[in-house]
BAFI-3210 file (N, C-alpha, C; in Angstrom, 3 decimals, decimal comma, padded with zeros to 6 digits):
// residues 254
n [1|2|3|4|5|6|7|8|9|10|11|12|13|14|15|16|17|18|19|20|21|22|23|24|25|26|27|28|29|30|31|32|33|34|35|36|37|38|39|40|41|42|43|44|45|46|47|48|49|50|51|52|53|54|55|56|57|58|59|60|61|62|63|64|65|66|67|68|69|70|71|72|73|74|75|76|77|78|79|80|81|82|83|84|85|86|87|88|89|90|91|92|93|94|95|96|97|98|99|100|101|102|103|104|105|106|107|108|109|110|111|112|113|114|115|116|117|118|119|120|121|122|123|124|125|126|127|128|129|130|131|132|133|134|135|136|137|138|139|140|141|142|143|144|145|146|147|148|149|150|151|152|153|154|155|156|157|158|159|160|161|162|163|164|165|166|167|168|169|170|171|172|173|174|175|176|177|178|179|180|181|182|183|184|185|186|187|188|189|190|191|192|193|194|195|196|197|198|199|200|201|202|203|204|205|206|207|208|209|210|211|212|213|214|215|216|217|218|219|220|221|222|223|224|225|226|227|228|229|230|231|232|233|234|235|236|237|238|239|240|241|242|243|244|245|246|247|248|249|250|251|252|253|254]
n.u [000,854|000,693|002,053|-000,173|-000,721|-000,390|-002,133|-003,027|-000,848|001,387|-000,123|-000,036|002,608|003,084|001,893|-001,275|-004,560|-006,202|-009,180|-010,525|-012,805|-013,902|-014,385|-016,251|-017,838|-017,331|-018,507|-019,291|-020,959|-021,576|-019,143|-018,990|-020,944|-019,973|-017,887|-018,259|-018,691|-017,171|-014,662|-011,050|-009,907|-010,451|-011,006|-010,338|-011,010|-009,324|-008,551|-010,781|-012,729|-014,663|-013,698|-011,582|-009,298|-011,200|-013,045|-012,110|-011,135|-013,228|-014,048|-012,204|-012,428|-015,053|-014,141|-012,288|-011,369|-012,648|-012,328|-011,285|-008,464|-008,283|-007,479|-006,126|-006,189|-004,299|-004,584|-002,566|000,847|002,292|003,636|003,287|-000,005|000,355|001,752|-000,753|-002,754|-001,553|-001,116|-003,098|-003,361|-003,365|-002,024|-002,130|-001,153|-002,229|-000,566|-001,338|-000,441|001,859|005,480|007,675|010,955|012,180|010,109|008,450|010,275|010,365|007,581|008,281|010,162|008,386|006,797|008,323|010,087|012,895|016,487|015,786|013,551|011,491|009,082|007,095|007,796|005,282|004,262|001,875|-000,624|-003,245|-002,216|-000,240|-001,822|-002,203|000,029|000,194|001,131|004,333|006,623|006,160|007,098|009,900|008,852|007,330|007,743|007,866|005,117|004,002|002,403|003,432|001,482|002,294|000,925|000,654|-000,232|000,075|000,572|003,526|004,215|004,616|006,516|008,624|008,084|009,536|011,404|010,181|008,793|010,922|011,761|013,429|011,217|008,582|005,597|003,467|002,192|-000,464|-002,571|-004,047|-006,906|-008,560|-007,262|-005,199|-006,211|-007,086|-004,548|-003,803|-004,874|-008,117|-010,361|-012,678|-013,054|-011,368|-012,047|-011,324|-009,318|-006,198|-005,816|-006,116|-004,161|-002,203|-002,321|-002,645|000,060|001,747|000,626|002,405|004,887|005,471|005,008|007,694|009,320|009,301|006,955|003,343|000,692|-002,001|-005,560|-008,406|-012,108|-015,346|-016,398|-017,668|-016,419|-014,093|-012,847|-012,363|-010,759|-008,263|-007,249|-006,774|-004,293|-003,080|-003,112|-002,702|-004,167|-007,313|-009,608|-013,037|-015,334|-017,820|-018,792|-020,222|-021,152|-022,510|-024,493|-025,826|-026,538|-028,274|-030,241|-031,514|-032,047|-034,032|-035,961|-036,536|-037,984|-040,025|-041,626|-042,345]
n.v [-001,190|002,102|005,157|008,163|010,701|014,070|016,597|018,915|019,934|020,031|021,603|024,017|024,864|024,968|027,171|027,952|028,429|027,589|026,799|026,987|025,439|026,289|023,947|023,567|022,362|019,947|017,261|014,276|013,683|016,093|016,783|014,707|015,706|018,127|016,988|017,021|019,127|020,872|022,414|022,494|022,691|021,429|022,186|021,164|022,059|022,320|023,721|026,198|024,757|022,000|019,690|016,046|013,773|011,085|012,531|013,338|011,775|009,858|012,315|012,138|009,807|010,722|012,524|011,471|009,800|011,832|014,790|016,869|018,314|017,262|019,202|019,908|021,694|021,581|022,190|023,439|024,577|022,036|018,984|016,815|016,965|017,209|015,343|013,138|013,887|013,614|010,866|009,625|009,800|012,778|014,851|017,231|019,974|023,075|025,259|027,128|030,340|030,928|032,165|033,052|032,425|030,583|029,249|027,966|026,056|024,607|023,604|022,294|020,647|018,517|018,058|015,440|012,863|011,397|011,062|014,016|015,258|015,195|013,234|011,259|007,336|005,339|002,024|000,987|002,210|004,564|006,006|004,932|003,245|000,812|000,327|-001,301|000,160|-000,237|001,070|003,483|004,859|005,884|007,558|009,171|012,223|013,311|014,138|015,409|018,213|021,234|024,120|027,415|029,595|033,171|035,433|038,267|041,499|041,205|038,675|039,310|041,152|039,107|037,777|036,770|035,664|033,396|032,097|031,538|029,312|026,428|023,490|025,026|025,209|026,905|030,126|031,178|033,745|035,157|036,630|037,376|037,447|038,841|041,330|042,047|042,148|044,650|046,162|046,625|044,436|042,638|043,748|042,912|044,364|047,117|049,007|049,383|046,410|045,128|046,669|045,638|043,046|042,661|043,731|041,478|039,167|040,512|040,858|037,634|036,531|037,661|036,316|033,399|032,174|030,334|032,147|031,542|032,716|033,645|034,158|035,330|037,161|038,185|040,216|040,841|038,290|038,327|040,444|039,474|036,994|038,705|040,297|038,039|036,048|032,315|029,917|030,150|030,311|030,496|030,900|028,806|025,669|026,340|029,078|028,345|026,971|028,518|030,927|030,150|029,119|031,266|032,905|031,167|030,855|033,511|034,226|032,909|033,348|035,799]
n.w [000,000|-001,041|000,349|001,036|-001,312|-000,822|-001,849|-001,393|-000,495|-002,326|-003,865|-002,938|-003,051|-005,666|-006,126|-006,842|-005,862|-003,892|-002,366|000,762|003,849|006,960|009,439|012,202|013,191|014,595|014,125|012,336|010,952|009,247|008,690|006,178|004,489|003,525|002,493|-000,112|-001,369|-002,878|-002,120|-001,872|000,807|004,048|006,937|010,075|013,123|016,378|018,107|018,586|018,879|020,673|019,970|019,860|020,126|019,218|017,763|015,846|014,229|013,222|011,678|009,815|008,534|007,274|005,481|003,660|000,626|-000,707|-002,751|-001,152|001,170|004,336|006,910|010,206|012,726|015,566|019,000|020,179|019,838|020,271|021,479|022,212|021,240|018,265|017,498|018,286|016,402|013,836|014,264|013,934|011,049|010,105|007,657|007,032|009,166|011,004|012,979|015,850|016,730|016,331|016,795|017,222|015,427|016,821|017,868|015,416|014,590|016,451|015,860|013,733|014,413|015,513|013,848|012,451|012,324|014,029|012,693|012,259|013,788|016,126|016,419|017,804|017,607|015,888|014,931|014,026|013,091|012,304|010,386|009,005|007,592|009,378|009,798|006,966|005,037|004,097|004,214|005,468|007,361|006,772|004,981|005,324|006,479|003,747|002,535|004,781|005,431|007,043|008,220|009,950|011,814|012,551|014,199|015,785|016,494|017,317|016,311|013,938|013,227|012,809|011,273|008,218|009,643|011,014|008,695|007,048|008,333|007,542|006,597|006,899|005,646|004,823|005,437|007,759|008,512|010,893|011,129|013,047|015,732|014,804|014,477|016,935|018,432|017,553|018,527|017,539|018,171|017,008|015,156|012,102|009,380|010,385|008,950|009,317|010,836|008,066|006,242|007,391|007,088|004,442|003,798|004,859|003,215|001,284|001,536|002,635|000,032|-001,404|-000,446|-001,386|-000,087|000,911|001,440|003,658|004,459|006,454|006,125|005,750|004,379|000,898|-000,145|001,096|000,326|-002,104|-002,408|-000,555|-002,532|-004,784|-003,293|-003,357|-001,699|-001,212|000,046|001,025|003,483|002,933|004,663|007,166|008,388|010,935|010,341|007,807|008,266|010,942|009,435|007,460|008,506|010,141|008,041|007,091|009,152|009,425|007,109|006,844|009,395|009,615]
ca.u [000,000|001,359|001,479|-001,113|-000,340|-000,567|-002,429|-002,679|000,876|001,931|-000,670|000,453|004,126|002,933|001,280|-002,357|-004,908|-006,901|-010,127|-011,116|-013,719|-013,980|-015,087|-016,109|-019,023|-017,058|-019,403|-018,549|-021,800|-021,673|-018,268|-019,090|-021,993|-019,727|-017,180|-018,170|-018,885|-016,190|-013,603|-010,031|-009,321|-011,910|-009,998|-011,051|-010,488|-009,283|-008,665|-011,717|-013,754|-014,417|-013,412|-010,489|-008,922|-012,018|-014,117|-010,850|-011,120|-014,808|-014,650|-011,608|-012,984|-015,865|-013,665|-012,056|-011,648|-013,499|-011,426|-010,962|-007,720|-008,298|-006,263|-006,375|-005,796|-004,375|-005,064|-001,690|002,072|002,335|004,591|002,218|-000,819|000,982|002,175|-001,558|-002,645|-000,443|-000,932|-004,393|-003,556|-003,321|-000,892|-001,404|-001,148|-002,106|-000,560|-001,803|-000,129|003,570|005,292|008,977|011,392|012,393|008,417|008,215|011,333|009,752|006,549|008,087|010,385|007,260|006,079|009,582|010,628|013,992|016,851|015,464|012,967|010,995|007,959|007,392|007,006|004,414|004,591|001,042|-001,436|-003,917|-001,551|000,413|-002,873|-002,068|001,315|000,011|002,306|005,396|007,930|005,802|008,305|010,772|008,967|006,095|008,269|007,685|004,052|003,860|002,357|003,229|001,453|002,024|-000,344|000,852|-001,839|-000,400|001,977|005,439|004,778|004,449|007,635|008,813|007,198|010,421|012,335|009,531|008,458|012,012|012,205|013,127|009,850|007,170|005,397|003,087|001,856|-001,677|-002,528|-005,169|-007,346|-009,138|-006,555|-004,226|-007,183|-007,016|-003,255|-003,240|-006,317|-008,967|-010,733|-013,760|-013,118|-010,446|-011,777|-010,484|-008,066|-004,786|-005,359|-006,471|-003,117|-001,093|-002,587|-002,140|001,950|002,092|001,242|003,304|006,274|005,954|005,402|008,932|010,292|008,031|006,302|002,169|000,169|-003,335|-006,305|-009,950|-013,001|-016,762|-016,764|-017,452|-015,564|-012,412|-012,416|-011,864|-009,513|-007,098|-006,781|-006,306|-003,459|-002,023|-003,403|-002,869|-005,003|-008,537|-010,933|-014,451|-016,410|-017,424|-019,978|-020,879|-021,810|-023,443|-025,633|-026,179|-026,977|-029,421|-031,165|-032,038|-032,747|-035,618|-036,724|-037,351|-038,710|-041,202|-041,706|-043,234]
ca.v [000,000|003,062|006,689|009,301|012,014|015,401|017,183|020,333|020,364|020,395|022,591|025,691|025,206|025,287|028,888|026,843|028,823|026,393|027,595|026,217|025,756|025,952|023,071|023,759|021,562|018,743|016,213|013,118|014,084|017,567|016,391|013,848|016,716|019,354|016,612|016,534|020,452|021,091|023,037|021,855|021,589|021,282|023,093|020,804|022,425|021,429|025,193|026,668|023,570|021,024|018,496|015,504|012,736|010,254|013,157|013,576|010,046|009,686|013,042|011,934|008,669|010,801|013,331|010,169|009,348|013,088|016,083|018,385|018,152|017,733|020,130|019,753|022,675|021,449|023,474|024,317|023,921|021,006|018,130|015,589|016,885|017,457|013,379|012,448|014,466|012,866|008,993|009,308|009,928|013,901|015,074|018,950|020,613|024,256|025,335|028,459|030,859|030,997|033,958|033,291|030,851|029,030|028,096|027,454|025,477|023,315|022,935|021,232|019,232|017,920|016,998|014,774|011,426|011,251|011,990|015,047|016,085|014,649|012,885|009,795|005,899|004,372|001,139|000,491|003,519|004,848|007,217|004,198|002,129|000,004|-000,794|-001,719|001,324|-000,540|002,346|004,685|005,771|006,444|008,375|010,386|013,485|014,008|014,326|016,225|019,732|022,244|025,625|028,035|030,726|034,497|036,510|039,181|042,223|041,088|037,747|039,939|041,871|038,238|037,539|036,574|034,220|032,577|032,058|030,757|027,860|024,885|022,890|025,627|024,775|028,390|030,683|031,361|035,365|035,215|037,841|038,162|037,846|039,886|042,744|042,196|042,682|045,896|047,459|046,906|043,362|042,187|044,776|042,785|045,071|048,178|050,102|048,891|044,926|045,387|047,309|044,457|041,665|042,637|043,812|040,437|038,486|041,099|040,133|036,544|036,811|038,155|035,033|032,302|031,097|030,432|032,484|031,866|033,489|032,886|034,987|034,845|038,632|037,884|041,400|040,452|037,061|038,797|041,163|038,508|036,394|039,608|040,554|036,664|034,829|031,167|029,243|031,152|029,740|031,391|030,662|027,825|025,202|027,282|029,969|028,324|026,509|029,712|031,876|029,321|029,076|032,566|033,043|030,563|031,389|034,925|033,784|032,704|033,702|037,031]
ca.w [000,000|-000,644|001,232|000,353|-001,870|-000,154|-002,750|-000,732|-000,267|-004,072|-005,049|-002,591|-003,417|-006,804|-006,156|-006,965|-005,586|-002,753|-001,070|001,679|004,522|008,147|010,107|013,994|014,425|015,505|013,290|011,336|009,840|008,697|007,382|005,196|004,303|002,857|001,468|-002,297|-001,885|-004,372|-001,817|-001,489|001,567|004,963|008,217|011,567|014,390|017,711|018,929|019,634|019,003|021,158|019,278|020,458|018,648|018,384|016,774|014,373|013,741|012,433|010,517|009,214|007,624|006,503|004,008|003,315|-000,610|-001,499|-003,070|-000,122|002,024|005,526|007,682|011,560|013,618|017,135|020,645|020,732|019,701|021,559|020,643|022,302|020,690|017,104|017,420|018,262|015,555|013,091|013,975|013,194|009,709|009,172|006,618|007,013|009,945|010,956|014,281|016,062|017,502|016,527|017,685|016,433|014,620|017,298|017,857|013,903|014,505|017,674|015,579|012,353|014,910|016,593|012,860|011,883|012,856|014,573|013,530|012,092|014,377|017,727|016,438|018,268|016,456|016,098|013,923|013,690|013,461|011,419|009,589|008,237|007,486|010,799|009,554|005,867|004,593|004,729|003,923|005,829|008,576|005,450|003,400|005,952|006,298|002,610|002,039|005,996|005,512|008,130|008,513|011,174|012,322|012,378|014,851|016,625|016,069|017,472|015,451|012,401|012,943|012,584|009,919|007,350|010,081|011,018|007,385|006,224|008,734|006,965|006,848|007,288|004,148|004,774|007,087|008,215|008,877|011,543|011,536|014,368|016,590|014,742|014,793|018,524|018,723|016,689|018,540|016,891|018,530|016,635|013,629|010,617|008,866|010,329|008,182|010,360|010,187|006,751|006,138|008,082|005,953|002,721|003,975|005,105|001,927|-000,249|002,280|001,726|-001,474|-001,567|000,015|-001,445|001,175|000,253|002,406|004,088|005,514|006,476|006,197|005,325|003,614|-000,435|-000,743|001,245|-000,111|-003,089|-002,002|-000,145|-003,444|-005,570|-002,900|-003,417|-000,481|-002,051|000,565|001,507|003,785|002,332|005,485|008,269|008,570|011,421|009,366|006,896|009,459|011,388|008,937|006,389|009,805|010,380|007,264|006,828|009,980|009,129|005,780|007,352|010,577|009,868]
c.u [000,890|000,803|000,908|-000,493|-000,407|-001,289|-002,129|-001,378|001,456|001,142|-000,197|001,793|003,977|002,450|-000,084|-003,310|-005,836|-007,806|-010,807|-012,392|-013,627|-014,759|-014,945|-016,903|-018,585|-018,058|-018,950|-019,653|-022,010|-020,195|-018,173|-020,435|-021,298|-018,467|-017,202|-018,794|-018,096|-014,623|-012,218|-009,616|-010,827|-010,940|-010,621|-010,074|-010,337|-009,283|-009,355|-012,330|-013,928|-014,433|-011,893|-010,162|-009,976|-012,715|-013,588|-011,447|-011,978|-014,699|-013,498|-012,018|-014,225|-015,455|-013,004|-012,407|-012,647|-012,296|-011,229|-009,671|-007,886|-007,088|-006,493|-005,562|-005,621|-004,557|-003,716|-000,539|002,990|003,188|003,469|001,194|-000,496|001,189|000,539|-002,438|-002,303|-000,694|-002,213|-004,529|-003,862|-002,072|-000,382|-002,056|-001,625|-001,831|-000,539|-000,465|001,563|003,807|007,154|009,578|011,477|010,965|008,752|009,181|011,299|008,636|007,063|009,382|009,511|006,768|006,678|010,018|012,247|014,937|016,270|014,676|012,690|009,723|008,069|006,748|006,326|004,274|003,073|000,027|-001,874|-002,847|-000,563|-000,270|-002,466|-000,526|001,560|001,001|003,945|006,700|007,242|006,594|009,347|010,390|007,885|006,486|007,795|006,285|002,896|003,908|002,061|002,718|001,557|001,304|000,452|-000,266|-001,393|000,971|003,171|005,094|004,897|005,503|008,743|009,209|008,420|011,018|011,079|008,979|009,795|012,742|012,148|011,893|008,402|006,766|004,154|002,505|000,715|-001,861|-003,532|-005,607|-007,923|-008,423|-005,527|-004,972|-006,977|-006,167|-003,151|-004,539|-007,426|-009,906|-011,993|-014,051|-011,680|-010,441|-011,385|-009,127|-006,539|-004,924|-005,675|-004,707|-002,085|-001,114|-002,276|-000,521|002,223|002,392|002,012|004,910|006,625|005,810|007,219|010,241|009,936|007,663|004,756|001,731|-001,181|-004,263|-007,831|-010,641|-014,158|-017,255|-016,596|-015,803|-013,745|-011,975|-011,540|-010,694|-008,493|-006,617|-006,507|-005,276|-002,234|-002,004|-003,055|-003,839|-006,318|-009,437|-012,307|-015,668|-016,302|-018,932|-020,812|-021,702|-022,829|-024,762|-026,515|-027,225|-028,541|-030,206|-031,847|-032,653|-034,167|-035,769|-037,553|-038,168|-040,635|-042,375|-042,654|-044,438]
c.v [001,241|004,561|007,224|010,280|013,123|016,475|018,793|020,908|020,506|021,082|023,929|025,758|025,371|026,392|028,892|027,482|027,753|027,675|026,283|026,356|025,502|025,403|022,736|022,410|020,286|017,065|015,791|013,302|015,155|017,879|016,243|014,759|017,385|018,168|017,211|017,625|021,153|021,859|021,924|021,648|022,123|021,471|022,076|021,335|021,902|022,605|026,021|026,238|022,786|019,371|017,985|014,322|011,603|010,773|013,310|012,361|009,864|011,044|013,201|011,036|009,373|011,989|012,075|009,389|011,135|013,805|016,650|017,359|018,078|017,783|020,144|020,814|022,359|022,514|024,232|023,668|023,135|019,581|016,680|015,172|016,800|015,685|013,009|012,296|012,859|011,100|008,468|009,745|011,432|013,857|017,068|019,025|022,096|024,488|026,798|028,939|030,695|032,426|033,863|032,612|030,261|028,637|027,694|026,168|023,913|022,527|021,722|020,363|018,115|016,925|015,657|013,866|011,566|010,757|013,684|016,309|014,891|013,803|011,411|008,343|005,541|003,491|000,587|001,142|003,875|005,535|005,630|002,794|000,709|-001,053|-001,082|-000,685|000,885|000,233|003,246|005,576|006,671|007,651|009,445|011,541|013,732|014,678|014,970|017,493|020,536|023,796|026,554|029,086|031,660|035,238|037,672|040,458|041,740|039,662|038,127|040,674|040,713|036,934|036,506|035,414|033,273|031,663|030,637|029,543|026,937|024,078|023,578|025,737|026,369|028,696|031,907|032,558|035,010|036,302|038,731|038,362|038,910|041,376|042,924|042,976|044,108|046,600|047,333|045,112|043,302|043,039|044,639|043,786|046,787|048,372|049,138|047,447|044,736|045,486|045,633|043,149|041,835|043,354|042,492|039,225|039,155|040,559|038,709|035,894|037,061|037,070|033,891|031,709|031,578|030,918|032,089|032,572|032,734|034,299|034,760|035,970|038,137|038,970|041,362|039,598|037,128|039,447|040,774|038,029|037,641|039,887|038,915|035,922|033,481|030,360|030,079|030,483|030,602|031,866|029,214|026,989|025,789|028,308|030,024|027,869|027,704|030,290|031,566|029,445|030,015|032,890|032,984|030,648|032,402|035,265|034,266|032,922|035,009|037,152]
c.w [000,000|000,298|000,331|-000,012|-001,407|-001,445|-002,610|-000,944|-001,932|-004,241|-004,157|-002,859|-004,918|-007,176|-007,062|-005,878|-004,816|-001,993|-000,737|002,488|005,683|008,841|011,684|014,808|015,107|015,286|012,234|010,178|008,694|008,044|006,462|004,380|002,791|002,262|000,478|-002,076|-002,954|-003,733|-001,895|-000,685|002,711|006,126|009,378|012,754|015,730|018,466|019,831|019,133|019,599|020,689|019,728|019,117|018,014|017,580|015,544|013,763|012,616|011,649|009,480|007,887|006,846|005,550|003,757|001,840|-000,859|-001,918|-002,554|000,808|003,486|006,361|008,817|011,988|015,193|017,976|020,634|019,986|020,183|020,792|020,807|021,204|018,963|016,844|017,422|016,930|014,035|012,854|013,766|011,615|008,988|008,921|007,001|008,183|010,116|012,398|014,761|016,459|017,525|016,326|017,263|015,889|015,594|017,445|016,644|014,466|015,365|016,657|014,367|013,034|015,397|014,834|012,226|012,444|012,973|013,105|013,247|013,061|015,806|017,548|016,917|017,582|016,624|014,241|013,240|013,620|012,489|009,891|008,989|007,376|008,119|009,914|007,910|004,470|004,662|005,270|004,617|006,655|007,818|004,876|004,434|005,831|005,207|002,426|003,831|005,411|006,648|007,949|009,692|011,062|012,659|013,395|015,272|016,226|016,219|016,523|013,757|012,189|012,939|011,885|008,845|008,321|010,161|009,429|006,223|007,051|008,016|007,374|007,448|005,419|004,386|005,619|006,943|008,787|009,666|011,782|012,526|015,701|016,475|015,041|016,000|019,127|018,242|017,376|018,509|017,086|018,239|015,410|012,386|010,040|008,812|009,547|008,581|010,274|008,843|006,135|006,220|007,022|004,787|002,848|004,354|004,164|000,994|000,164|002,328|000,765|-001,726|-001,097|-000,508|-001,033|000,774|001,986|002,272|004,581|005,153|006,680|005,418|004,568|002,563|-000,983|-000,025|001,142|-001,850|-002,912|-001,533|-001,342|-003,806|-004,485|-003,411|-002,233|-001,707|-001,012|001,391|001,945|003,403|003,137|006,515|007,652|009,633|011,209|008,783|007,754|009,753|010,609|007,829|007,472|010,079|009,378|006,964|007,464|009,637|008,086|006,278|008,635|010,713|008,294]
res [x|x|x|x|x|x|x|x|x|x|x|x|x|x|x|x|x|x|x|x|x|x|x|x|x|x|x|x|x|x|x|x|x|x|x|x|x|x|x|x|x|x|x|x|x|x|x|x|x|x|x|x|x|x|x|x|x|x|x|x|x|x|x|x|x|x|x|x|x|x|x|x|x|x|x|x|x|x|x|x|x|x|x|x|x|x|x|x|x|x|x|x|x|x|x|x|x|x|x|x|x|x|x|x|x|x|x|x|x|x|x|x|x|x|x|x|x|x|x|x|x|x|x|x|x|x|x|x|x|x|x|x|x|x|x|x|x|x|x|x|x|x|x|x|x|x|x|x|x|x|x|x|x|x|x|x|x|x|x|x|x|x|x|x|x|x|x|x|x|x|x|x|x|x|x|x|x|x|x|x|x|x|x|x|x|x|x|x|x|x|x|x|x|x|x|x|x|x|x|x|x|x|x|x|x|x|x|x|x|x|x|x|x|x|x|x|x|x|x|x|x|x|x|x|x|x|x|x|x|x|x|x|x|x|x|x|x|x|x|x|x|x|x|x|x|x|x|x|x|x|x|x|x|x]
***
């Protein structure tokens, strides 16, 4: 049997425009839902979702064979959680909250099998189809995509080391926290993180490293790609939930 292709991962080093979607609800159902929606990749969060590794599990198996990448966002830059992560069979990573190289530098040791990095063996685990991967230990590093997360001013004056760690495959602008950091908490689109974001992808642009961002605005979904975001989340299942909900409520309601 061989290892899985990383699709994700060749198409942002290829500068391959990927939109994505954010997935909070923590459902194997509402997974396997928005599968065969047509995005490329499907974001599960562990951050500020309460979601753990059996919920990974099941909404793993249910993008499973569809076209979208699934990307797991752990709680933290954690070596533990990054390994648990991992031996259930994710490929790409997104890890919050890095703040300089040496974090970058911890996170894509945490993703790397000895000697390279710190990730710990396991010989028999989902991520190697229980073993059935024979070469998997060999060859995993390759088709491992790391992103780190960008949020707050000092990790933005940063920006370039963090960026040019060996094995940060690209790096995630967060907006609402960076709005936070700069002032302006619950308003991206103030002027000033506005500003920051689009200096951020022109800066690694300038290094080639593929930048991300997320947002549910049509008009700054536009405006990120036209700056050169390469990975754009568009929105959440949260969202869409939410908002279809209210909707037909109010449809009808009055």
């Amino acid at each position: 049997m061989d290892l899985p292709r990383n699709s994700f991962k060749h198409a942002i080093a290829a500068g391959k425009l990927q939109i994505g979607l954010w997935c909070s609800l923590c459902s194997n159902i509402a997974a396997d839902i928005v599968r065969d929606s047509g995005f490329d990749w499907l974001l599960l969060d562990t951050e500020h979702s309460p979601n753990e590794i059996p919920d990974l599990v099941g909404q793993l198996q249910a993008v499973s064979g569809g076209a979208a990448t699934p990307i797991v966002r752990p709680a933290w830059n954690d070596i533990v959680l990054i390994k648990r992560c991992l031996d259930i069979g994710v490929q790409t990573l997104l890890v919050p909250y890095v703040q300089n190289a040496d974090e970058a530098k911890r996170a894509v040791a945490a993703v790397r099998y000895p000697p390279r990095g710190v990730r710990g063996v396991a010989v028999a685990s989902r991520a190697s189809r229980y073993g059935r991967v024979t070469d998997y230990l060999k060859k995993a590093d390759s088709e491992i995509c790391l992103l780190v997360q960008v949020e707050t001013r000092s990790a933005l004056d940063q920006l370039e080391a963090i960026a040019s760690v060996e094995g940060v495959d690209g790096v995630f602008i967060g907006p609402s926290d960076l709005s936070a950091s700069l002032g302006h908490i619950g308003n991206p689109a103030h002027p000033e993180p506005q500003q920051a974001m689009q200096d951020a992808v022109t800066r690694l642009k300038k290094i080639g490293k593929p930048a991300g961002i997320l947002t549910g605005n049509e008009d700054e979904i536009r405006r990120y790609i036209s700056w050169g975001y390469t990975f754009v989340a568009v929105g959440s299942d949260i969202g869409l939930l939410g908002r279809g909900a209210d909707m037909l409520a109010k449809k009808f309601k009055n």
